[in-house]
Every structure is written in C-alpha cells, then in structure tokens.
BALOBA-1460 file (C-alpha; in Angstrom, 3 decimals):
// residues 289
<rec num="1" residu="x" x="-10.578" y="-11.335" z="-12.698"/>
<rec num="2" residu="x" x="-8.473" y="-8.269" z="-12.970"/>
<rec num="3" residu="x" x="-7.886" y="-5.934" z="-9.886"/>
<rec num="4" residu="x" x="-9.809" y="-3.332" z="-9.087"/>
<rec num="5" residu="x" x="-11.135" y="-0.191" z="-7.039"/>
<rec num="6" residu="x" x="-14.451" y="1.061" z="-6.274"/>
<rec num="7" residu="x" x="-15.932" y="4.142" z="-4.947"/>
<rec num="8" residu="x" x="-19.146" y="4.386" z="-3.582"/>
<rec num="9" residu="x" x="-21.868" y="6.071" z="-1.001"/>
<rec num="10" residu="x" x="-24.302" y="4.259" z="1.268"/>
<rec num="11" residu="x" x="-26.778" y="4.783" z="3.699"/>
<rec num="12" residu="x" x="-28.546" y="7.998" z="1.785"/>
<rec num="13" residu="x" x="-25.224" y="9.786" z="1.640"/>
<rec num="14" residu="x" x="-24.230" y="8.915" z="5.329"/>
<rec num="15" residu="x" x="-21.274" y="7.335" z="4.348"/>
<rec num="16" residu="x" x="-18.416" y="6.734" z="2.022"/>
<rec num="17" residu="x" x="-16.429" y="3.477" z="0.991"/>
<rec num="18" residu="x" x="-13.977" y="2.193" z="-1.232"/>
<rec num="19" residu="x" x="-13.108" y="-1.592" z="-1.674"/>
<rec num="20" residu="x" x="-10.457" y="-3.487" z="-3.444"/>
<rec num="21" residu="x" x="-9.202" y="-6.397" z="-5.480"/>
<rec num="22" residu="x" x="-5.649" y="-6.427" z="-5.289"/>
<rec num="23" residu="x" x="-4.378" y="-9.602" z="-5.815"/>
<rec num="24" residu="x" x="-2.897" y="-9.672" z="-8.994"/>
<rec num="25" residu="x" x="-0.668" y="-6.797" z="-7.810"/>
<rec num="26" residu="x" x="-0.179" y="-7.657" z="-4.479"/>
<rec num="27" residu="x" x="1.401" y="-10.764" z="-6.049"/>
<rec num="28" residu="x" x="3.848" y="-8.687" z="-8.366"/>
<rec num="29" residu="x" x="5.119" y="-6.575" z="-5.401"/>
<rec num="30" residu="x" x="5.502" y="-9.808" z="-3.653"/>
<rec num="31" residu="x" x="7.543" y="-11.554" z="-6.591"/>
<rec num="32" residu="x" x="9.656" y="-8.192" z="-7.121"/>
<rec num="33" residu="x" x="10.486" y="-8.175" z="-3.466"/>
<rec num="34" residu="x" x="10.532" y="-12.266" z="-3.003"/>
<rec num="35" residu="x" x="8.732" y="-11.584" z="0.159"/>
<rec num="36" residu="x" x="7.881" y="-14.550" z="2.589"/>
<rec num="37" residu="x" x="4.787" y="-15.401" z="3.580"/>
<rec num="38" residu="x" x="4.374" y="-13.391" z="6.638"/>
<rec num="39" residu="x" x="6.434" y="-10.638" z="4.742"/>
<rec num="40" residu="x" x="4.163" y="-10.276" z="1.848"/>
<rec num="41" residu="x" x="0.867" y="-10.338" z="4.335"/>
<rec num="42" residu="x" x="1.984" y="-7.296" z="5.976"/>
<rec num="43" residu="x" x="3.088" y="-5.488" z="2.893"/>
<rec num="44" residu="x" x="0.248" y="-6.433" z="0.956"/>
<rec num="45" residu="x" x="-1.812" y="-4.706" z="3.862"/>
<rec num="46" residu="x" x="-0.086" y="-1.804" z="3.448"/>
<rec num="47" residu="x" x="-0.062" y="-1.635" z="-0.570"/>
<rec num="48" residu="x" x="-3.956" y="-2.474" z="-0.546"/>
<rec num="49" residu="x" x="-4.943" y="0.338" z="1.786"/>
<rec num="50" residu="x" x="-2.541" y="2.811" z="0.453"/>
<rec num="51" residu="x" x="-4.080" y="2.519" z="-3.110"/>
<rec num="52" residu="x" x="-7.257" y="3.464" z="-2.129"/>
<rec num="53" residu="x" x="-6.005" y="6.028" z="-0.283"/>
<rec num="54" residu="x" x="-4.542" y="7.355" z="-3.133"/>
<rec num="55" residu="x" x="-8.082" y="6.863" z="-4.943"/>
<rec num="56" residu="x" x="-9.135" y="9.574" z="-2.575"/>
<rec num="57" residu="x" x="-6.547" y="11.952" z="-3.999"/>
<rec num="58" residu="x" x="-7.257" y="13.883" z="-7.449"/>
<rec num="59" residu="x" x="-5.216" y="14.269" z="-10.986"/>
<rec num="60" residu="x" x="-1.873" y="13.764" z="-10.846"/>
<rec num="61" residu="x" x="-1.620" y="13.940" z="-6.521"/>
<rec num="62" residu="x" x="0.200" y="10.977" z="-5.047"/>
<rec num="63" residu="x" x="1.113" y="9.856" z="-1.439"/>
<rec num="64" residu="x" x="3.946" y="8.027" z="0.527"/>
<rec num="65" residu="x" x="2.698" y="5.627" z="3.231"/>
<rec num="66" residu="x" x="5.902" y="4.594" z="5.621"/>
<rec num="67" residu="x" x="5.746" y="1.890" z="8.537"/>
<rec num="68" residu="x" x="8.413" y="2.189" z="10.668"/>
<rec num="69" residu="x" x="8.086" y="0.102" z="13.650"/>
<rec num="70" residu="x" x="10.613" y="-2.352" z="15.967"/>
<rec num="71" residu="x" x="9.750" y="-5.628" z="14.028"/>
<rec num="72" residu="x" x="12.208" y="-7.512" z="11.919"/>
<rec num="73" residu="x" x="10.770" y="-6.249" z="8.609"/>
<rec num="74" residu="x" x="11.742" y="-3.039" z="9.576"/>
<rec num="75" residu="x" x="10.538" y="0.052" z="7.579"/>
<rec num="76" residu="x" x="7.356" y="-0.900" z="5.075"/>
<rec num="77" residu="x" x="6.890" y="1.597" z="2.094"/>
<rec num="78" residu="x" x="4.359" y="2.539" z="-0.362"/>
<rec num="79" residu="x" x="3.699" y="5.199" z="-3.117"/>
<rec num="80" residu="x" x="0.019" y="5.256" z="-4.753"/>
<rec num="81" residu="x" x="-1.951" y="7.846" z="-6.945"/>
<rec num="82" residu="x" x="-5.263" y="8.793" z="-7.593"/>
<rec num="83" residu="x" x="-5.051" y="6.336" z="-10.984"/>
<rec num="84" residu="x" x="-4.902" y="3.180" z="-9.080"/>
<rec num="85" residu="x" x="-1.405" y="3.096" z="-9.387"/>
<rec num="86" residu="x" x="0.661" y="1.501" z="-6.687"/>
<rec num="87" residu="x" x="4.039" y="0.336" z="-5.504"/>
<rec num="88" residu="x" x="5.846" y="-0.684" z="-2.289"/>
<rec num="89" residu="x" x="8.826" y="-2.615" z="-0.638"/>
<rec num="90" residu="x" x="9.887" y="-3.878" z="2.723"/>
<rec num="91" residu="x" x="13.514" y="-3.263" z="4.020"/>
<rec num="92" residu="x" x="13.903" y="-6.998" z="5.159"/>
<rec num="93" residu="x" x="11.227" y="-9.137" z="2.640"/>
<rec num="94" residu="x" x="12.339" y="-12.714" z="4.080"/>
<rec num="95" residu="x" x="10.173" y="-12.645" z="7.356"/>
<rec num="96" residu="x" x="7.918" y="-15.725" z="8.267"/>
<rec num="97" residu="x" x="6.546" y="-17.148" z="11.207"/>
<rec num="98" residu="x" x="4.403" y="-19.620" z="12.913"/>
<rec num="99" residu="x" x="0.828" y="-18.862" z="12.730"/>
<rec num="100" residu="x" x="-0.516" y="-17.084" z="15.635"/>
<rec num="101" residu="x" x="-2.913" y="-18.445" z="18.047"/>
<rec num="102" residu="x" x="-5.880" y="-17.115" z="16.092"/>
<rec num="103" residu="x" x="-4.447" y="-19.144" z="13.089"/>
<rec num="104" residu="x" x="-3.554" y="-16.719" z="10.855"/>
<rec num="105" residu="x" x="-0.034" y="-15.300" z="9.965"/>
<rec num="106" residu="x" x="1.579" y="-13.385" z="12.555"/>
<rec num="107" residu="x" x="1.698" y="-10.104" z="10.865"/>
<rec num="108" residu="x" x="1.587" y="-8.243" z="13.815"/>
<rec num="109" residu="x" x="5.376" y="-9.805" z="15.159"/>
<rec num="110" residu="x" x="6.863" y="-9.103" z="11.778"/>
<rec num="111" residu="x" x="6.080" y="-5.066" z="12.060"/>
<rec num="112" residu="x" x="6.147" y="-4.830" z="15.580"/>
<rec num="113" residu="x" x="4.365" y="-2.774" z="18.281"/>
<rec num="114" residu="x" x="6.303" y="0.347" z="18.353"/>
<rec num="115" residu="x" x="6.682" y="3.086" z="16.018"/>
<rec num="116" residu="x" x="5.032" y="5.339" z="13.706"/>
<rec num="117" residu="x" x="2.606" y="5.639" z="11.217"/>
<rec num="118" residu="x" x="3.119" y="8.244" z="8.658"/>
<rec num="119" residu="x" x="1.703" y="9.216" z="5.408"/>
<rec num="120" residu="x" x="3.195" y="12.091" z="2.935"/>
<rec num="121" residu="x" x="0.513" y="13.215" z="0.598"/>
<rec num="122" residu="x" x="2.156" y="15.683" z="-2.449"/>
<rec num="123" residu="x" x="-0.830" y="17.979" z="-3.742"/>
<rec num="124" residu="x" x="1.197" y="19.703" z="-5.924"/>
<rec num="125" residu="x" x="2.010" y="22.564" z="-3.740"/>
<rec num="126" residu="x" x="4.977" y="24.013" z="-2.310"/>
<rec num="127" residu="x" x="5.128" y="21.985" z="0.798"/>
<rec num="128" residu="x" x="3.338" y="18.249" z="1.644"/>
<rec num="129" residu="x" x="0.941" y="17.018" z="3.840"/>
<rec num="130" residu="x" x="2.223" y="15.023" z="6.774"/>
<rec num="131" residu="x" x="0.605" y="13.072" z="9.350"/>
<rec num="132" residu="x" x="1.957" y="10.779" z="11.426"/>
<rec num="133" residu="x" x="0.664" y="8.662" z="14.508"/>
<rec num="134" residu="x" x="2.134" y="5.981" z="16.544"/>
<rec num="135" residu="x" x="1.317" y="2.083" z="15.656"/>
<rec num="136" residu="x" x="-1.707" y="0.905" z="18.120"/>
<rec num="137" residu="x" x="-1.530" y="-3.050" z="17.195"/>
<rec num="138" residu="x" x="0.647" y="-3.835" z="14.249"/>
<rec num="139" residu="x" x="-1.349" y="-5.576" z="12.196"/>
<rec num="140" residu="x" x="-1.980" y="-2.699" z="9.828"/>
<rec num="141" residu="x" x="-5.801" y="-2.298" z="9.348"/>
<rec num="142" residu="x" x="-6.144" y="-1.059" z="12.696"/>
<rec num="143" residu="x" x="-3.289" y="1.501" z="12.501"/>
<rec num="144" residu="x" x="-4.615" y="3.000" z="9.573"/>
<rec num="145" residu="x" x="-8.242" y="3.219" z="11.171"/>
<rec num="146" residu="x" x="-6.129" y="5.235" z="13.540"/>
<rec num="147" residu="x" x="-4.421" y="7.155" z="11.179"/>
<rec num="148" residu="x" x="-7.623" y="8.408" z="9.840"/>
<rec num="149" residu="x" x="-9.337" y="9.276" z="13.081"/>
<rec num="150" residu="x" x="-6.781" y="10.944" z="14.715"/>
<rec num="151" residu="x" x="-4.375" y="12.622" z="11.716"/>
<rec num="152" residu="x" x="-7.413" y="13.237" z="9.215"/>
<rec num="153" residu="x" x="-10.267" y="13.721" z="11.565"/>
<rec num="154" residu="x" x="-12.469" y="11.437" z="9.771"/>
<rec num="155" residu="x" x="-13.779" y="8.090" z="11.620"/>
<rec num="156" residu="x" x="-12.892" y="5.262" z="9.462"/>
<rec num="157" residu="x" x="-13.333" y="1.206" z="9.307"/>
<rec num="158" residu="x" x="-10.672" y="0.117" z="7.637"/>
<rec num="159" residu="x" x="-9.767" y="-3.601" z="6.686"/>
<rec num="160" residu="x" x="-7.445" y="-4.804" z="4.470"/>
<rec num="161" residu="x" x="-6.336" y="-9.127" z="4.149"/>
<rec num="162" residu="x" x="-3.744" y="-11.083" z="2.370"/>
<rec num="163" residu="x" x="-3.716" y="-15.132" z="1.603"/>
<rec num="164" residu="x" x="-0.396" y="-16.377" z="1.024"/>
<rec num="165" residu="x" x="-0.621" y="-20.187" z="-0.864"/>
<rec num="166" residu="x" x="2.187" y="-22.577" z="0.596"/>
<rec num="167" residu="x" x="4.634" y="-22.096" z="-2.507"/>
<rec num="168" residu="x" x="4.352" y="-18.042" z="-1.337"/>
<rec num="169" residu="x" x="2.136" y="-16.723" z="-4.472"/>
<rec num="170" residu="x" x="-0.416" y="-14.755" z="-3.119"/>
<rec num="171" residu="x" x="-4.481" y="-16.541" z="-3.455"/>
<rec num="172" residu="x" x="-6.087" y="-13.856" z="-2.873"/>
<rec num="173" residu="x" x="-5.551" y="-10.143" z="-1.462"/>
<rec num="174" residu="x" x="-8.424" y="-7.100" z="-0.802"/>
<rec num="175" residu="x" x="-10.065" y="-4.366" z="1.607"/>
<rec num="176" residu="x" x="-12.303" y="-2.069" z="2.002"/>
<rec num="177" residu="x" x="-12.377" y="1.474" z="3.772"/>
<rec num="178" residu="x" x="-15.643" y="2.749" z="5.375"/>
<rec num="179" residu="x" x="-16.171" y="6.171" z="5.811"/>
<rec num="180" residu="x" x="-18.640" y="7.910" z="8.788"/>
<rec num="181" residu="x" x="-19.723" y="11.569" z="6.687"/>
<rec num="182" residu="x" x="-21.035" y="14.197" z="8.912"/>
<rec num="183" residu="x" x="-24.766" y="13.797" z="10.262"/>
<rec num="184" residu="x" x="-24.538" y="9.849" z="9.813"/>
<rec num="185" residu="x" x="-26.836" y="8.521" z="12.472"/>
<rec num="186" residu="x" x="-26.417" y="6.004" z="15.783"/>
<rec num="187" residu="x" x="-28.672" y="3.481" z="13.786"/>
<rec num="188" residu="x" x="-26.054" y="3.511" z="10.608"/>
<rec num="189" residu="x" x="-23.075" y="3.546" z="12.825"/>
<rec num="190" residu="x" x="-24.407" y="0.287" z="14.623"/>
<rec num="191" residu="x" x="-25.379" y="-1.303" z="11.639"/>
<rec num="192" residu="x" x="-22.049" y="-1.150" z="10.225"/>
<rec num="193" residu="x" x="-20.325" y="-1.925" z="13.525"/>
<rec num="194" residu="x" x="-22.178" y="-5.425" z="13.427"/>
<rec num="195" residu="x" x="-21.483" y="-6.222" z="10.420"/>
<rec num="196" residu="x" x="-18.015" y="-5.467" z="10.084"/>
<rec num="197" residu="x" x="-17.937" y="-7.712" z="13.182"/>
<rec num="198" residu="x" x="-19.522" y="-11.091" z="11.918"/>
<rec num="199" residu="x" x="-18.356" y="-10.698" z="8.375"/>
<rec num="200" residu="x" x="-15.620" y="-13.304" z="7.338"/>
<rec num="201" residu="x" x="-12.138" y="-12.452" z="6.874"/>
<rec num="202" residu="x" x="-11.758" y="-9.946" z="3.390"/>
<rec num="203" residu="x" x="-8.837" y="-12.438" z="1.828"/>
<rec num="204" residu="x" x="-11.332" y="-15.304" z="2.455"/>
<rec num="205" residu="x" x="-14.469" y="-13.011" z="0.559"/>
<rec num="206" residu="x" x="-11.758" y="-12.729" z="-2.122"/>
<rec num="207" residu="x" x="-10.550" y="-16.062" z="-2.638"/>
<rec num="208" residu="x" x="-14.420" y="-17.279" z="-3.003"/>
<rec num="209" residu="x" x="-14.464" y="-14.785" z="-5.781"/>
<rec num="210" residu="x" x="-16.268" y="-12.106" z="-4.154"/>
<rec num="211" residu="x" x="-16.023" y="-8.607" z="-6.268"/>
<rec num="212" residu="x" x="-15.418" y="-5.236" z="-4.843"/>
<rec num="213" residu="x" x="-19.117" y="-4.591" z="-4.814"/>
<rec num="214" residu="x" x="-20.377" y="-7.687" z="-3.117"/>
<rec num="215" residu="x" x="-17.419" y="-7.040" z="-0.890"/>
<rec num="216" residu="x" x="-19.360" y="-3.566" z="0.456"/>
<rec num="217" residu="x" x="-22.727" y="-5.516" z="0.183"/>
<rec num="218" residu="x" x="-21.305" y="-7.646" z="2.813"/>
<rec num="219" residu="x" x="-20.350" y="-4.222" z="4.777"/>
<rec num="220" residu="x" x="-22.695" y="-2.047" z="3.898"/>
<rec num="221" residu="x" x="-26.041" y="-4.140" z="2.338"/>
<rec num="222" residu="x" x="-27.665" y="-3.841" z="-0.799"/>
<rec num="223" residu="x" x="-28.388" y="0.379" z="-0.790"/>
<rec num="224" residu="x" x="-25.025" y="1.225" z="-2.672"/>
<rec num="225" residu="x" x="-24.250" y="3.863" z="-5.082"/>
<rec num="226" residu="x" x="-21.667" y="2.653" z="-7.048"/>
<rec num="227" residu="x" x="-19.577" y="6.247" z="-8.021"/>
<rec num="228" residu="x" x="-16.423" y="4.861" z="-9.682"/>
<rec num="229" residu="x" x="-14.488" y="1.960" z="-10.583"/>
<rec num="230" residu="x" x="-10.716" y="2.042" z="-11.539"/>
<rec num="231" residu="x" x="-8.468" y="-0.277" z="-12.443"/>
<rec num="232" residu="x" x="-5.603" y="-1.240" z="-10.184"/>
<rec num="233" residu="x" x="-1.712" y="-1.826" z="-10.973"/>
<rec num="234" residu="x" x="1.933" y="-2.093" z="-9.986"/>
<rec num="235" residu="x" x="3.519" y="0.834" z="-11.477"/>
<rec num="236" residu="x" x="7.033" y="1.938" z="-10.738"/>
<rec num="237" residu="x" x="8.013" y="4.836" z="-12.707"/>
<rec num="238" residu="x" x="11.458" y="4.342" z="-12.343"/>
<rec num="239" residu="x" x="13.360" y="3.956" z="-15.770"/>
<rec num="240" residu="x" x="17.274" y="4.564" z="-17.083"/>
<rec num="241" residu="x" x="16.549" y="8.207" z="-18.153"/>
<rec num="242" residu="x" x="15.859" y="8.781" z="-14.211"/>
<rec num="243" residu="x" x="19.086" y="7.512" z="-13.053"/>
<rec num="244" residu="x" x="20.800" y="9.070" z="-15.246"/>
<rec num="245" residu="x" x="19.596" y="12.115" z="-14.191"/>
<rec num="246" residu="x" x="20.197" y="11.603" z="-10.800"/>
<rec num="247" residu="x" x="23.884" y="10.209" z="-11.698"/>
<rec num="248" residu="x" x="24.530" y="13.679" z="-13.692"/>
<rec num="249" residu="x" x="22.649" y="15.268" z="-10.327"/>
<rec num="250" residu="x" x="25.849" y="13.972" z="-8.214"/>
<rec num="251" residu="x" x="28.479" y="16.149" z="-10.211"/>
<rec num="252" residu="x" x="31.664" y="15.252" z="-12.509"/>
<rec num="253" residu="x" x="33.876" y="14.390" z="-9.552"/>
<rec num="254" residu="x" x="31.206" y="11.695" z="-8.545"/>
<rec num="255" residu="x" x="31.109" y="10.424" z="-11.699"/>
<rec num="256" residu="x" x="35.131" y="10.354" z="-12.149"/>
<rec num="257" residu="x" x="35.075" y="8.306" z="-8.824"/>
<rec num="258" residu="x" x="33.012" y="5.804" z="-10.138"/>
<rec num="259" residu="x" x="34.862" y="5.491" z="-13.277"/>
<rec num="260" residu="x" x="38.201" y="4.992" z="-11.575"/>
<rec num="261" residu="x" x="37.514" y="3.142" z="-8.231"/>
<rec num="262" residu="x" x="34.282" y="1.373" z="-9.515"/>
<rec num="263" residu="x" x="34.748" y="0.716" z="-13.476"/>
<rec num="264" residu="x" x="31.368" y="1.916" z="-14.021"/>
<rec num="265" residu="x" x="28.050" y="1.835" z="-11.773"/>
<rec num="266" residu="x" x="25.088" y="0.164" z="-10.572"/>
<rec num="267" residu="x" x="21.837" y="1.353" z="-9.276"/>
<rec num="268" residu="x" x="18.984" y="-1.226" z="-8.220"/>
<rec num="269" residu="x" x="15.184" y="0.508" z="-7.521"/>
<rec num="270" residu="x" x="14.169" y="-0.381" z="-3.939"/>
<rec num="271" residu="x" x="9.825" y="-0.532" z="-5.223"/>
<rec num="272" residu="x" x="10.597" y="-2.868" z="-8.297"/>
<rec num="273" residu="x" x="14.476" y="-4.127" z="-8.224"/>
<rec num="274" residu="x" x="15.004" y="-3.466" z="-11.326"/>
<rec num="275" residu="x" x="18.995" y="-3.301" z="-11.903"/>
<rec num="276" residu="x" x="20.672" y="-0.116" z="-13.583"/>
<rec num="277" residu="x" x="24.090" y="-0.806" z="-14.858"/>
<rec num="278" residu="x" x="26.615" y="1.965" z="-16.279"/>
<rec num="279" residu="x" x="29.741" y="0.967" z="-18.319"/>
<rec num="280" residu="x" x="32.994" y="3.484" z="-18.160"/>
<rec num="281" residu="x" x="31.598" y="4.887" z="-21.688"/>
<rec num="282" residu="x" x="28.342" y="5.655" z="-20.525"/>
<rec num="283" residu="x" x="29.340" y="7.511" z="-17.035"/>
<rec num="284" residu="x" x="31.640" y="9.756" z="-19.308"/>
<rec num="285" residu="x" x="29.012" y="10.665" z="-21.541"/>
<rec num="286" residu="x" x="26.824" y="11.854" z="-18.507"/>
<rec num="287" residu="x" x="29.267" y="14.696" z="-17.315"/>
<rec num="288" residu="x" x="28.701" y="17.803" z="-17.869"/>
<rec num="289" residu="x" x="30.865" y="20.227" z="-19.544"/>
C-alpha cells in the first residue's frame, strides 16, 4: 500500500478531518537522515502532521514547520505543500532511548520540554504567515493540537504515531487531524472525545493495515464524506542548478576563495543529504563577468 492523504467532513458538516499513511515516506526521511529509533519517531511525527497541514494549503502554497526545543535532537524541520509533498531533517538524527514507562519510545526526552513551536506558511504574498507557541509536552501531537487552538483559532485533535522495527526501518507510520467547524454541537464534541480516547495507538491501526478511511471510521464512525485523496511523497527540490545559483549568489571573490584555499567546493542538502561537489573548472565557469 502506497501512502496517502485524505480529506473529509463528518458529523453533517460539523467537522473536518484529514488522515494519513505515511510510512513509506516516513521511512525515506528516516534512511536519508539515518535517524535512530527514537530520532525517527519524533521526526516522523512532525513530517506526518506537517503534510497534512500542507493539504490544507492551496496551489502552489507551502509551509515550514520548526521544533526547537532543549532536547538532544535539537531543532526538528519540515517543508510540505498542498500536493502531498513533504520533507524534513533533525539537527542531531542519532537519538535513542529506553522506552518510557508507558512502553513506548521516549519521544518526548529526545525534543524536550522547552521551546517553541512555529510554523511559516508562504501564500505567495509579500510577507508569510507566522505563528509560533511554546511546546506543552514534547511529544508532538499535543503541541500541534496547541498550535492550532491557540495560533489558528481553530480547536483541533490531532494525532500522529511512528513504529520503528528493531533494525530501525520504520513498520508503520500515520495520523489524523480532527477539526471542530463552527456550530458543531456538545453531543459531537463528546462523541469524538471518547473515541479518540479508547481508540488504539494510530502506528498500531497502521501496521494492521488499516487505510486512511477506516482510520477516521475509528475517529469519527461510519457518516464520512470522503472529499479528497492525494498521494503522499518525499520530495526535496533541491538539485545542482540550485546551488549553483546560490554559489554565483555569493559573488566572484567567494568563488576565488574557494578555488584557492578550498580546490573546489562542496554543498550537502540538510532535507535529503544529497552531496554537491564543484571542481576548480566548474567554480570558474560560475563567475560572473
């Protein structure tokens, strides 16, 4: 089964939801990134929810999601669009740990407790859309259920789950978001509390094979209108033509320095680490005259 998004509504209209498969490209971020175990939970959080974030977006809008708290992973980065399109990385990707005492990895000590929440959105205006709010818990679903409430005004369920296997290949990865539209009543707002409450963990839905739309069932029931349904990827758009341009960006007496101190250069992409590498011949052919 390939990954995918859905959008749909529920509850006559009373609320919104997306819900994801995303372990195929949780996996790729965490091979790109050779992430350990408790590493790759906590980013694959983060990349699951901020793709359907960016699902919410339209055309050719895209976000940046950054986690920046006082855990070892330090900062935790992602970039998604409205086409299901996704990427992230982690500043330190070899962070593991002993399960917690609820069994489960201890995602929550590898991002830490302290910090900030913030998400970029570019609309394709002249300035961006920032929010930003502090972490609550570190364990990512709930800080994002945050972020929605308090940045966006719009309360949110959010819930997002990664299974790492024990050679660090990710089983299965997936979440949901669950949306409260205005005029949604007590009775549909309890009935979705509860259930969110006894349903099983979303990586453990996943790994039993569970699709996006039994996913919601679970949430939501059987009433679903099922809007959209988009594929979901790894894409970083990062390619030699861009670094070039941003090597020509830094100016001929850049460029000489690298050509005398350095014998050429070497740029590595921080979403995909893919390696760049510049001979002497090829810096001189990006100055400019």
């Amino acid at each position: 089964m390939t990954d995918y998004l859905l959008k749909a509504t529920a509850f006559n209209g009373e609320v919104r939801a997306y819900a994801i498969r995303s372990t195929e490209t949780v996996e790729e971020a965490r091979r790109r990134q050779d992430t350990w175990a408790t590493a790759s939970a906590a980013l694959g959080r983060t990349i699951t929810i901020s793709t359907m974030l960016g699902a919410m977006l339209k055309g050719e809008d895209k976000l940046t999601v950054k986690i920046e708290a006082n855990g070892p992973m330090g900062a935790i980065v992602a970039d998604a669009n409205a086409k299901g399109e996704v990427r992230g990385y982690c500043t330190n990707p070899h962070v593991d740990f002993e399960s917690n005492a609820q069994g489960k990895l201890d995602v929550r000590r590898a991002v830490g407790t302290e910090g900030t929440l913030s998400i970029v959105k570019d609309l394709g205006l002249k300035t961006h859309f920032t929010g930003q709010v502090p972490i609550v818990s570190g364990e990512i679903s709930e800080d994002f259920t945050y972020y929605l409430a308090n940045s966006e005004q719009v309360p949110s369920a959010v819930g997002a789950g990664v299974l790492v296997d024990t050679d660090y290949t990710i089983l299965a990865a997936g979440g949901f978001i669950v949306q409260l539209l205005p005029g949604a009543s007590e009775f549909t707002i309890s009935k979705i509390e509860k259930s969110i409450e006894n349903m099983p963990p979303i990586s453990k839905l996943i790994q039993e094979g569970k699709s996006p739309e039994e996913v919601l069932e679970v949430v939501l029931g059987n009433d679903l209108t099922i809007h959209e349904k988009m594929p979901v990827t790894f894409h970083c758009p990062c390619s030699r033509e861009r670094i070039s341009n941003a090597i020509i960006s830094l100016g001929n007496d850049e460029i000489d320095s690298m050509i005398k101190e350095d014998k050429g250069a070497e740029a590595t992409c921080n979403f995909c680490n893919e390696i760049y590498r510049f001979n002497v011949e090829e810096l001189e052919a990006l100055k400019t005259n």
